[in-house]
Backbone as CSV, one residue per row, in Angstrom:
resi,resn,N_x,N_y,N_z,CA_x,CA_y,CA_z,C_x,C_y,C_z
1,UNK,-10.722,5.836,-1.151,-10.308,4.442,-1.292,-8.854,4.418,-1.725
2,UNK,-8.155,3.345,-0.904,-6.849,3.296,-2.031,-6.425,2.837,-3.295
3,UNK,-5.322,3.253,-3.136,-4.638,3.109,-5.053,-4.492,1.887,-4.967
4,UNK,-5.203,1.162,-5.725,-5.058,-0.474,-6.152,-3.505,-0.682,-7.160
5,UNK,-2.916,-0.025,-7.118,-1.518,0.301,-7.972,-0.730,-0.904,-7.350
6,UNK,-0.026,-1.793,-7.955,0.817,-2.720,-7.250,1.839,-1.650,-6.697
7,UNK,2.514,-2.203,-5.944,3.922,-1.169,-5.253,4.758,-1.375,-5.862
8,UNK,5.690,-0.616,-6.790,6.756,-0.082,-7.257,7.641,-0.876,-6.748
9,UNK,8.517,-1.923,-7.164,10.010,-2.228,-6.339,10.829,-1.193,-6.256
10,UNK,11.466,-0.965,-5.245,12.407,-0.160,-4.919,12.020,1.125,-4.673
11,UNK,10.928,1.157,-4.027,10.551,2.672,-4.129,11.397,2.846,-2.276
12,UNK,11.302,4.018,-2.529,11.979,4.676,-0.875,11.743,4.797,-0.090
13,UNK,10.050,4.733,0.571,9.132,4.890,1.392,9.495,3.344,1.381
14,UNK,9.622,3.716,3.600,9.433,2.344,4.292,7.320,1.347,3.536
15,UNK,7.792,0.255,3.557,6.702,-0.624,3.044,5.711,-0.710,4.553
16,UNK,4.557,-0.040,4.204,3.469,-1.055,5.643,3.340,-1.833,5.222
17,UNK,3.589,-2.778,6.576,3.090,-4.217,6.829,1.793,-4.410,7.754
18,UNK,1.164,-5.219,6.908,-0.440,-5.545,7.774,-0.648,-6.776,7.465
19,UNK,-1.887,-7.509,8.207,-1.903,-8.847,8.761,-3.818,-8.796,8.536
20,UNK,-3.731,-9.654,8.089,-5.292,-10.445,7.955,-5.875,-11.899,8.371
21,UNK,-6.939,-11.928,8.050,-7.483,-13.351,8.062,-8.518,-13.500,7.236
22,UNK,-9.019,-14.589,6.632,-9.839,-15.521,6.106,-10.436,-16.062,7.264
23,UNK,-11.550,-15.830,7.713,-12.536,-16.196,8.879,-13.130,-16.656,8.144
24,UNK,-13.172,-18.470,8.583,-14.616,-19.031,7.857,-14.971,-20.260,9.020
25,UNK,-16.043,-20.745,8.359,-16.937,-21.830,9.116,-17.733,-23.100,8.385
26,UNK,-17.715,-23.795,8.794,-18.921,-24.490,8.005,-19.871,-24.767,8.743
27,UNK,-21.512,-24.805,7.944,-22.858,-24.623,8.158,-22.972,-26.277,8.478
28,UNK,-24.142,-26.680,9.079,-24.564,-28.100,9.463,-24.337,-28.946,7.729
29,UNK,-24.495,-27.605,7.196,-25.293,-28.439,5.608,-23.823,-29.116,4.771
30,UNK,-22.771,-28.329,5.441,-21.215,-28.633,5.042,-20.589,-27.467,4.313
31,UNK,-21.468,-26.503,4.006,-21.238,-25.273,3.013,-20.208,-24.700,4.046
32,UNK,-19.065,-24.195,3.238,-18.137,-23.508,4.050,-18.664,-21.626,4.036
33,UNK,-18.699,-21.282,4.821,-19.057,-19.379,4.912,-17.724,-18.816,5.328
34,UNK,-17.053,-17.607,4.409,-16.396,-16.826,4.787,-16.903,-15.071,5.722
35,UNK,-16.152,-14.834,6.560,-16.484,-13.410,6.910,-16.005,-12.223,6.133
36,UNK,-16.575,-11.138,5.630,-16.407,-9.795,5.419,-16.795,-9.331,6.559
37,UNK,-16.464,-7.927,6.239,-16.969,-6.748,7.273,-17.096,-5.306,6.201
38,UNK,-17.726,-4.467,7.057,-18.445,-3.639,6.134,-17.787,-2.071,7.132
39,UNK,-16.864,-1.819,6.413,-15.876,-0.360,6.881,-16.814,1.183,6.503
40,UNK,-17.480,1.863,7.674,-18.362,2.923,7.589,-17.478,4.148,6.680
41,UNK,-16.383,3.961,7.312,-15.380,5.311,7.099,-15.081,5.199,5.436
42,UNK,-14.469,3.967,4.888,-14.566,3.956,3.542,-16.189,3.470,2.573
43,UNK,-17.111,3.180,3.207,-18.236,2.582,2.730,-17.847,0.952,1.863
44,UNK,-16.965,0.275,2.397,-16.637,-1.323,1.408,-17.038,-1.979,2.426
45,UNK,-16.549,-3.152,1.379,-16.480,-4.689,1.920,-15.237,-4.870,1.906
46,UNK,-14.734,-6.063,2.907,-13.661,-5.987,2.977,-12.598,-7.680,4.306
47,UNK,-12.131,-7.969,3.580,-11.123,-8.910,4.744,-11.060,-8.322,6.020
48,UNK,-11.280,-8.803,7.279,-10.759,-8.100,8.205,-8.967,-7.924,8.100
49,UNK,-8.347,-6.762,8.391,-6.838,-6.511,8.744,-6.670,-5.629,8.785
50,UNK,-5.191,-5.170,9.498,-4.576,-4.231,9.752,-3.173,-3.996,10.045
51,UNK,-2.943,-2.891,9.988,-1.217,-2.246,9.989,-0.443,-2.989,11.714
52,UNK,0.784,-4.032,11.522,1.401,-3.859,12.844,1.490,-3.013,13.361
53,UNK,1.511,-3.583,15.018,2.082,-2.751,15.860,3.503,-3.074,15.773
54,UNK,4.215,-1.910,16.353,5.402,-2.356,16.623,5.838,-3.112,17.401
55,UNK,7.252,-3.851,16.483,7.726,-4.864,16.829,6.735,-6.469,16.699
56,UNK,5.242,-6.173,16.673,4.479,-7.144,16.229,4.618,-8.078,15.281
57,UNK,4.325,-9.453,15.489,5.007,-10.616,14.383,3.105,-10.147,13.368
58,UNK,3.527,-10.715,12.306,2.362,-10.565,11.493,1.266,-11.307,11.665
59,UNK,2.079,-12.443,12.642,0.614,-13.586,12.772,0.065,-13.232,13.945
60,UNK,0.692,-12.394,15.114,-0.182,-11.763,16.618,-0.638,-10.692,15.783
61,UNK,-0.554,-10.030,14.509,-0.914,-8.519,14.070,-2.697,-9.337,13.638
62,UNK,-2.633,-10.523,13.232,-3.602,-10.906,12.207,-4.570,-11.464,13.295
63,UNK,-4.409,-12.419,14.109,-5.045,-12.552,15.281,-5.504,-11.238,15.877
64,UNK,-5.186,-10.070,16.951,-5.806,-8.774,16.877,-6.396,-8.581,16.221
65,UNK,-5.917,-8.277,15.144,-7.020,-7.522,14.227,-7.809,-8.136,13.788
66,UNK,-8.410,-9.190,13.427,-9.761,-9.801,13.064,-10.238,-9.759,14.589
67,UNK,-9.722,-9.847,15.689,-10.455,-10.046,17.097,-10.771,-8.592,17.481
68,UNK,-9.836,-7.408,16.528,-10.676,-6.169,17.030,-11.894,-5.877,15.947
69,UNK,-12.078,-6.474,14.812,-12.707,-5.741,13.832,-13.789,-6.663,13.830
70,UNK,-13.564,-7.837,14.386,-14.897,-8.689,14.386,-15.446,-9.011,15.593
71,UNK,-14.666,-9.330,16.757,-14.966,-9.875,17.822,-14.853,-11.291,17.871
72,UNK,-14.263,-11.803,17.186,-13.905,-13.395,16.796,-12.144,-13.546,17.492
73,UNK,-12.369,-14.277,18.397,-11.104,-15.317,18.746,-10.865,-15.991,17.778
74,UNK,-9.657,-16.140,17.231,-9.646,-17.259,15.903,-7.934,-17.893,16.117
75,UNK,-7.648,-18.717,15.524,-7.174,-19.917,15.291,-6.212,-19.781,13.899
76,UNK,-4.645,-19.418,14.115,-4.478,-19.514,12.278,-4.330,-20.719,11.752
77,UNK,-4.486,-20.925,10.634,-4.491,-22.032,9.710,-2.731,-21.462,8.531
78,UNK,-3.525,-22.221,7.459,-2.368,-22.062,6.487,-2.097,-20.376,6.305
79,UNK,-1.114,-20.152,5.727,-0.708,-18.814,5.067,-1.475,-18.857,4.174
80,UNK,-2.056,-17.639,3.368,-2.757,-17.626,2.116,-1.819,-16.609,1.269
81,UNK,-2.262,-16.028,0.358,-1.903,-15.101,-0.525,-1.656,-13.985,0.127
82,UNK,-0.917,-13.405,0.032,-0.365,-11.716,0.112,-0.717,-10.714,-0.972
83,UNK,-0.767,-9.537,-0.834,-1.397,-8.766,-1.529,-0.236,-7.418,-1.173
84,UNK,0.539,-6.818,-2.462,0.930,-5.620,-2.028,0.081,-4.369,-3.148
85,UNK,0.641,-3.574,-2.227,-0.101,-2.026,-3.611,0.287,-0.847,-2.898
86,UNK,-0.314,0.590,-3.467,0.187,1.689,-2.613,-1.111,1.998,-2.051
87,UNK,-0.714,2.526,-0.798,-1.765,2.729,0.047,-2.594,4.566,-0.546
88,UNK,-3.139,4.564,0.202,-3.777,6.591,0.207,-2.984,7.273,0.715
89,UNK,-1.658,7.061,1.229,-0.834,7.813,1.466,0.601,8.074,0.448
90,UNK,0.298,7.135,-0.215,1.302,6.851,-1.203,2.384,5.913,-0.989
91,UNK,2.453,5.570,-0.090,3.644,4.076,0.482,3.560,2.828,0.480
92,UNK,4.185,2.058,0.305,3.832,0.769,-0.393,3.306,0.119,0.586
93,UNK,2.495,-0.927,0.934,1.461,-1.626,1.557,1.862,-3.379,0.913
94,UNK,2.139,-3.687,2.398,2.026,-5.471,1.844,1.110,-6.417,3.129
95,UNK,0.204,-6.689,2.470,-0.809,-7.635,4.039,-0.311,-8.537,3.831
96,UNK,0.134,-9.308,4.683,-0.196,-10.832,4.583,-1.682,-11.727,5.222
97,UNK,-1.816,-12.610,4.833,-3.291,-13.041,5.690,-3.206,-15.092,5.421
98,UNK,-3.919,-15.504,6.520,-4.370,-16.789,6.889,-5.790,-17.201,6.853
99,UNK,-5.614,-18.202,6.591,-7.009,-19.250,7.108,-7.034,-18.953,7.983
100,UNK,-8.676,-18.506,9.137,-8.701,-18.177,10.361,-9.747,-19.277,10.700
101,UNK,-9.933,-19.794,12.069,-10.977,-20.524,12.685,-11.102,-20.094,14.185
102,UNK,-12.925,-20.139,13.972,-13.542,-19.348,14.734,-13.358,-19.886,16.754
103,UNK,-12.536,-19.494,17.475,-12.492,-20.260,18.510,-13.507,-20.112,19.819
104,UNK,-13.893,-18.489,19.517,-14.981,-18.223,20.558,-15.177,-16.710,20.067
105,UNK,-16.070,-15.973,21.031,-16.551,-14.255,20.432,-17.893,-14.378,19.503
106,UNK,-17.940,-13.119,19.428,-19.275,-12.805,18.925,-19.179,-11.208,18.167
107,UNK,-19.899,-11.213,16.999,-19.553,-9.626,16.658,-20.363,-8.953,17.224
108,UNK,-19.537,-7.793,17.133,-20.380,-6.377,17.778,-20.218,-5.390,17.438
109,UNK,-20.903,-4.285,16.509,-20.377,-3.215,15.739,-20.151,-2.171,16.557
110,UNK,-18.813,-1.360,15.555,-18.190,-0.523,16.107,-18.100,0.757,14.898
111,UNK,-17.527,1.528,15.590,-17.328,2.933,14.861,-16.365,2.503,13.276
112,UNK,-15.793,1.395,13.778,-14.752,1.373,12.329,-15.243,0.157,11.469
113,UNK,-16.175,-1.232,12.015,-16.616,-1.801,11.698,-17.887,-2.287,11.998
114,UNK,-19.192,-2.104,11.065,-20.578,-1.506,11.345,-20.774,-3.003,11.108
115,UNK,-20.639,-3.889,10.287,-21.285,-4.883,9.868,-20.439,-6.540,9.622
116,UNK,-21.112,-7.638,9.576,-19.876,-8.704,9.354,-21.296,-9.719,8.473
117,UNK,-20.969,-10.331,7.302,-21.483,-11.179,6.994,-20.909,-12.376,6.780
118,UNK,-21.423,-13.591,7.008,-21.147,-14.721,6.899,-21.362,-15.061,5.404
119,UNK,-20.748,-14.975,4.347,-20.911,-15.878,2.805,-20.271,-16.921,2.170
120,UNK,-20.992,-17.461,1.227,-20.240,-18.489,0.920,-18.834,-17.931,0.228
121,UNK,-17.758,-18.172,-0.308,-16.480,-17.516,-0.980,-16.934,-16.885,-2.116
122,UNK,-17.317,-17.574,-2.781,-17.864,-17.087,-4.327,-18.616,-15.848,-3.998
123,UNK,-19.421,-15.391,-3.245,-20.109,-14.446,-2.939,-19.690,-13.384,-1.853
124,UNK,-18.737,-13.520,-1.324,-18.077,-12.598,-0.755,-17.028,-12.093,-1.523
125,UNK,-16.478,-13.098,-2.561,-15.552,-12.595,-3.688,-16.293,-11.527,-4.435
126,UNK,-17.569,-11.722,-4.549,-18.183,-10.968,-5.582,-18.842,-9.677,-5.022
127,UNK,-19.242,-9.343,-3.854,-19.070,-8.357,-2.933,-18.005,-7.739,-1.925
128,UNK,-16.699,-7.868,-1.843,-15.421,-7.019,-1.480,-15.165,-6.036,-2.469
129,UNK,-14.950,-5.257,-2.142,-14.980,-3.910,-2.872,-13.385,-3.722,-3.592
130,UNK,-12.441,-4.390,-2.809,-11.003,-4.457,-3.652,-10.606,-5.573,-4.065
131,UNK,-10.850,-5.564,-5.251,-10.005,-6.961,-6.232,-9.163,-7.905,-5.721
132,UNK,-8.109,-7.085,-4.912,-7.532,-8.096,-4.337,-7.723,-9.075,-3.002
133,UNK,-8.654,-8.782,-2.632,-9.427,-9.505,-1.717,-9.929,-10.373,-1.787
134,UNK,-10.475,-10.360,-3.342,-11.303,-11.177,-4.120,-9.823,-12.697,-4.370
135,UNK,-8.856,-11.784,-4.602,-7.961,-13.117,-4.902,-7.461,-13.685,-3.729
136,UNK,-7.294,-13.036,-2.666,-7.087,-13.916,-1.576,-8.033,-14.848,-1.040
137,UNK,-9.564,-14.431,-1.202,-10.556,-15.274,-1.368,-10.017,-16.324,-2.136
138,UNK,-9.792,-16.426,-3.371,-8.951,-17.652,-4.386,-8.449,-18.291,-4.165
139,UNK,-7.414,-17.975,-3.553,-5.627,-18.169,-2.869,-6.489,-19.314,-1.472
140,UNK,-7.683,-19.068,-0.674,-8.286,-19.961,0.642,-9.026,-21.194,-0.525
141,UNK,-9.998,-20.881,-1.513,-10.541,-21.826,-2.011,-10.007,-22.762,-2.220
142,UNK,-8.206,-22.487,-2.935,-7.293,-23.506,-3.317,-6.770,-24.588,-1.997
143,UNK,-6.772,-23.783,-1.350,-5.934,-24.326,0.299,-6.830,-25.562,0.891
């Protein structure tokens, strides 16, 4: 798992940049449900996201990647919270991530992502395995 360590200003190692989303929905009943996904390789819970490609803007990085890790077409909404720290390689790490809405797709597990649950926030806050996930969860409740 990685170092939950905030990132160092000024450290020397180029910063990864990665891109997320907040995938949610609401139920007939009005209850809003957020998505996790469940990463085999590290055993968590977790936001869908991932590292740009190059030259990639962060908001086509964040679109992809919830559409590769979930199978969800989605829709961005507001900016949410950012999250930096050092990664398992030791280099500083900054995601950014959005409100996502669901536009079409369906999940389908894969080698890197086995599972996706639909929860309410409070309860996906309380099952993501990195803290800071939990606050970007926060950072959507407020929005």
């Amino acid at each position: 798992m990685a170092d939950l360590t905030p990132a160092a200003p000024g450290r020397a190692a180029e910063t990864v940049q990665a891109a997320g989303g907040v995938v949610w929905r609401r139920r007939p009943d009005g209850t809003v449900e957020v998505a996790v996904v469940h990463r085999p390789k590290y055993d968590d819970w977790s936001l869908p996201k991932g590292k740009l490609d190059g030259g990639e803007s962060h908001e086509d990085a964040a679109r992809r990647e919830v559409l590769e890790e979930t199978g969800l077409l989605c829709e961005l909404g507001a900016e949410l919270a950012s999250t930096s720290y050092v990664d398992g390689k030791g280099r500083p790490k900054v995601v950014r991530y959005w409100s996502m809405t669901v536009l079409d797709g369906a999940f389908r597990p894969s080698e890197e992502v086995d599972e996706l649950r639909w929860l309410t926030p409070d309860a996906a806050a309380a099952l993501v395995s990195n803290r800071l996930d939990a606050e970007v969860l926060a950072s959507f409740e407020r929005s």
